[in-house]
C-alpha positions in Angstrom: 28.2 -21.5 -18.3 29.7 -20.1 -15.2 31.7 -17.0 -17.1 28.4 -16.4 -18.8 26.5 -15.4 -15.8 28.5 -12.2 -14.7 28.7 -11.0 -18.6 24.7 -11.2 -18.5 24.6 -9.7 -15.4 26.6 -6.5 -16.2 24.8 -6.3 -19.8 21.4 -6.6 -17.8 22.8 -3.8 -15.2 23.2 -1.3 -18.2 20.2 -2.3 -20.1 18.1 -1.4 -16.5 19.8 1.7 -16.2 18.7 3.1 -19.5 15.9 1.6 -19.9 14.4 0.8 -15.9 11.3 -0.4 -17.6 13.0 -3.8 -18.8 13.9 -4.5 -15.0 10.0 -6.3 -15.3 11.2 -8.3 -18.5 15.0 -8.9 -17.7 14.0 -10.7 -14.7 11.2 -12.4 -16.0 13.6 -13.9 -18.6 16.3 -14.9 -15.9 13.6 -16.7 -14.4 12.4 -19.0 -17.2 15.8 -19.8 -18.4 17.0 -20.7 -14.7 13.6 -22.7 -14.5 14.0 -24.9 -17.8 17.8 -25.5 -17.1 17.3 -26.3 -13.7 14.5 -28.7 -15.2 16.9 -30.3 -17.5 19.2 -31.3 -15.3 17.1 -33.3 -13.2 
């Protein structure tokens, strides 16, 4: 999971500099996946 966090992070990065408008959505997504695994691990 760790080596997976920088590749999403640099695909995210491109995706919001063609397309700024999925900045609302990208991070909106980030949030509900760091929400349900940091549930899971409880």
């Amino acid at each position: 999971m760790l080596i997976l966090q920088p590749i999403l992070a640099l695909v995210a990065g491109i995706l919001i500099l063609i397309i700024p408008r999925l900045l609302n959505y990208i991070v909106a997504i980030y949030l509900i996946i760091y929400g349900i695994l940091g549930l899971t691990r409880l």
